[in-house]
Structures are given as structure tokens and as C-alpha cells.
C-alpha positions in Angstrom: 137.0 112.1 88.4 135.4 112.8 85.0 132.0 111.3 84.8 130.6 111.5 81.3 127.4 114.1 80.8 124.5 113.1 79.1 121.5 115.0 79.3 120.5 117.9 81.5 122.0 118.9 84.9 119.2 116.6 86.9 120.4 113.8 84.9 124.7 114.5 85.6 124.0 114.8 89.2 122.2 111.2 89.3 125.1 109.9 86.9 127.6 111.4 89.2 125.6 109.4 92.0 125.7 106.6 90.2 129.7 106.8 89.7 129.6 108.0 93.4 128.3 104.7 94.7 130.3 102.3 92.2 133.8 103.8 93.2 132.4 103.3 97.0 131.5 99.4 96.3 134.8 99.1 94.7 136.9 100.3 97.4 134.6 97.3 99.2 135.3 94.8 97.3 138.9 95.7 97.3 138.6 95.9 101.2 137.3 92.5 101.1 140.1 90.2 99.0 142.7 92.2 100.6 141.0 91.0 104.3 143.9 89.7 106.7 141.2 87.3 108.3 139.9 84.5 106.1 136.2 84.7 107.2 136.1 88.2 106.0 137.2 87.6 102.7 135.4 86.3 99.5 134.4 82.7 100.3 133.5 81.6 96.5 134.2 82.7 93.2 130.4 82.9 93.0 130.4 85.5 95.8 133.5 87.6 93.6 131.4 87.1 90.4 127.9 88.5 91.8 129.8 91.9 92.8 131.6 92.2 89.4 128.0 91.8 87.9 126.6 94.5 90.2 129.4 97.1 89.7 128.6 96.4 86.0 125.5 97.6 86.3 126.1 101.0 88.5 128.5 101.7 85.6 126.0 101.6 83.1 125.1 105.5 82.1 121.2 106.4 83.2 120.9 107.4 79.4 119.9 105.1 77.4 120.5 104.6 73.6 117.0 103.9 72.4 115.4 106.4 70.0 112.4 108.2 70.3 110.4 105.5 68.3 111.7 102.8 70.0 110.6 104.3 73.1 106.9 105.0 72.1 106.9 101.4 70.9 108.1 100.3 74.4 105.6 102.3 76.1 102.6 101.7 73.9 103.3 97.3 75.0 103.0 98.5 78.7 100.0 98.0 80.8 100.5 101.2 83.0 99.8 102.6 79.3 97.6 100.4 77.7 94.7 103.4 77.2 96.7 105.8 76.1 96.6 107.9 72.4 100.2 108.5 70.3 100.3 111.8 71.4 99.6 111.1 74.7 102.0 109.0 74.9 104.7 111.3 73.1 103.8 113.8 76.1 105.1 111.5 78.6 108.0 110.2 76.6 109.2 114.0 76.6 109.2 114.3 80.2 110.2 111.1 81.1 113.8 109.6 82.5 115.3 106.3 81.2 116.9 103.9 83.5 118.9 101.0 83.8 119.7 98.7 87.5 121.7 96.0 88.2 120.2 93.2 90.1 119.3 94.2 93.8 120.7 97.7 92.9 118.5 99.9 95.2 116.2 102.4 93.2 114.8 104.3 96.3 114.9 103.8 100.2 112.5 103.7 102.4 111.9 106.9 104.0 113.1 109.1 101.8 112.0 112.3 100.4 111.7 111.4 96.7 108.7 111.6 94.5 109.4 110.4 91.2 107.0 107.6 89.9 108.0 105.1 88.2 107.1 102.3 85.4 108.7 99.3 85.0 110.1 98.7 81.1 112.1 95.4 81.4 112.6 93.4 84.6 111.3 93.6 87.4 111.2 95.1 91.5 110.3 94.5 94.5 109.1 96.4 97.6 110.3 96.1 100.4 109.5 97.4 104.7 112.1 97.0 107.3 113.3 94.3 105.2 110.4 92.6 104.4 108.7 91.6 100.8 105.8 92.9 100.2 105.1 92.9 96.5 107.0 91.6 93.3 106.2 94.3 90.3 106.6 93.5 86.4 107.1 94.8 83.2 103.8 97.6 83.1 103.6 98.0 86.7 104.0 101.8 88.0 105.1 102.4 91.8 106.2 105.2 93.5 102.7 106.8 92.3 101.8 107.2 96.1 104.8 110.2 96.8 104.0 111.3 93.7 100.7 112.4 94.0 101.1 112.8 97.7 104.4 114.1 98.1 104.9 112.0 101.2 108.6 110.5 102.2 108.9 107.0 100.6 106.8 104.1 102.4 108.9 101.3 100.9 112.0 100.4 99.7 112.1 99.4 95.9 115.3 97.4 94.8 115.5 95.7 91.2 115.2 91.8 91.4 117.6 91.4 88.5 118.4 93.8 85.7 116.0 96.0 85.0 115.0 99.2 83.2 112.1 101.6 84.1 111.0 104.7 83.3 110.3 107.6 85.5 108.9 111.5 85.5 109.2 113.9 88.5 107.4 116.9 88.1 103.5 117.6 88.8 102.0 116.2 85.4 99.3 118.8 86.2 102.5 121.5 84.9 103.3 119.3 81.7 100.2 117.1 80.4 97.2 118.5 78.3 94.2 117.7 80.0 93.4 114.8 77.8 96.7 113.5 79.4 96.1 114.2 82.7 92.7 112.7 82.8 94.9 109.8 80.9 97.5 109.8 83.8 94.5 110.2 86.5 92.8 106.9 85.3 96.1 104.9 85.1 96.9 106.1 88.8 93.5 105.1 90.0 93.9 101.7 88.4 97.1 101.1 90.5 95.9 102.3 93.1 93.1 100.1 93.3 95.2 96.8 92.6 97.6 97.8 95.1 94.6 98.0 97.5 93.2 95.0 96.3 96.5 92.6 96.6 97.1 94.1 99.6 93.7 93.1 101.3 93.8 89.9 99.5 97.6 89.3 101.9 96.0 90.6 105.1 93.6 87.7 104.5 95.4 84.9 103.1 93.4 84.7 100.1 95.3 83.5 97.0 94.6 84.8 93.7 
């Protein structure tokens, strides 16, 4: 099948995986009207409906059409960015992927070897172990920052609660950032770090914010 190239190779192959995993839920869906037994089929229209809606959003390409300025301006409203300088900021925005999910689209599984770090732009996501809920992220919130600076195979599971788009960068911001950027990036981990730490000892003792 022709899947439509935008961007660098790194960014085909995750469109093509993308395109990859829409044909697959398609083929279910088909599966599933097409079922000879009733209580294998859709039961509500709601049901038919909610898969249209997620299909929708695998199709959408992981490019998105926003400009370089409207970018920075995005960036600038988010907390995970909230110290940093124009230039700074145009570092990251060089580096960094756009990308759009459908509601409960999966962005990484747990236990894989992935070390991109994300920051939410528009939505949000939730974490996830075995199949629990652990935290509910926002627009400004960063997460994946743990693999990223650890290179470690994914704790969690992260899956968009309903559409959302975040940003993300790969590579070692040590090979790409000036040093005001890196002691920039350093700060912002740290920060997350910390409230991760903090909402996390604040479950493990009941204590509600």
C-alpha cells in the first residue's frame, strides 16, 4: 500500500506503523459485523461509532500542519517550558516530533525499549501498570523523561484519554542542546521528577491534595 511520506525516514516508518495498525483494526472491525454468532458482533451503534472514531484517528498523518511560529507559541503556554528563553525554545522545536492520538490509542507499552520523552500539547494521558491507573497527565506535563535519561525499557503504559497531541524528541539532548539548554532541559526534568515522586508518595499514603 502507498502510505504518504512526510518528513524524514524515522518519521515514514512510524507513519507506515501507524497505517500498519489501522488496516489491522479494520480487518477487526470487519471480522466483527461479519460475526456468524450474535454475541460476537457489534451490540450498539455506540459500540460501531467509537471504532470509526478510533480508526479516524490512526489515520491521521504524525505530521502536523502547524508552522514554526505556531509551534513556539504552543510551547512557550506549556508548563514543562515555562522557564525557557525563545531560542531555547526554537532548539527544541528543531528536534522535536509532532503527534496526534485518538482516544485510548496506545502511545507506548509497558515494557518496551523506547526512549523518547514526551510533552503533552493538547489532551491528555494516562499511565498505566498491568492495567492499572496510576496517573492522569495534562496539557504541560512531560513523561517518558525516566527512559530517556535512563535508557531503561518502559515502566508504564501510556495511552491518550481522548484526542490528544504531544510532542516528543529522542536523541541525547546532551548531542543537540547548547548548554544554556541543557541546564534548561536539566531543570525541567528535575521538576518532574520531583512531582512525580511527590504524587506518588502522596498515593502510597492516602493523602489527598
Amino acid at each position: 500500500h502507498g502510505i504518504p511520506w512526510k518528513g524524514n525516514y524515522s518519521s515514514w516508518l512510524e507513519q507506515k506503523d501507524a497505517r500498519l495498525k489501522q488496516e489491522e483494526r479494520q480487518q477487526e472491525g470487519l471480522k466483527k459485523m461479519l460475526e456468524k454468532e450474535l454475541r460476537h458482533r457489534y451490540q450498539t451503534g455506540a459500540e460501531i461509532v467509537r471504532d470509526i472514531d478510533a480508526l479516524q484517528g490512526y489515520a491521521q498523518p504524525s505530521g502536523l500542519a502547524f508552522n514554526d511560529e505556531e509551534r513556539l507559541a504552543r510551547m512557550k503556554d506549556l508548563a514543562f517550558f515555562q522557564d525557557f528563553t525563545q531560542k531555547e525554545l526554537k532548539e527544541v522545536a528543531k528536534v522535536a516530533q509532532w503527534q496526534r492520538y485518538a482516544a485510548e490509542q496506545e502511545i507506548y507499552g509497558q515494557g518496551e525499549r523506547d526512549r523518547r520523552c514526551f510533552v503533552v500539547v493538547q489532551g491528555s494521558v494516562g499511565l498505566e501498570s498491568d492495567g492499572a491507573r496510576l496517573l492522569n497527565l495534562g496539557e504541560g506535563s512531560c513523561f517518558g523523561e525516566m527512559e530517556y535519561l535512563g535508557e531503561e525499557t518502559r515502566l508504564f503504559e501510556a495511552r491518550a484519554l481522548r484526542e490528544t497531541t504531544a510532542l516528543y524528541f529522542e536523541r541525547d539532548y546532551r548531542e543537540w542542546a547548547s548548554l544554556p539548554c541543557q541546564v534548561r532541559l536539566s531543570k525541567a526534568f528535575q521538576r518532574t521528577l520531583v512531582e512525580r515522586l511527590k504524587t506518588s508518595l502522596l498515593q502510597l499514603t492516602g493523602i489527598k491534595r
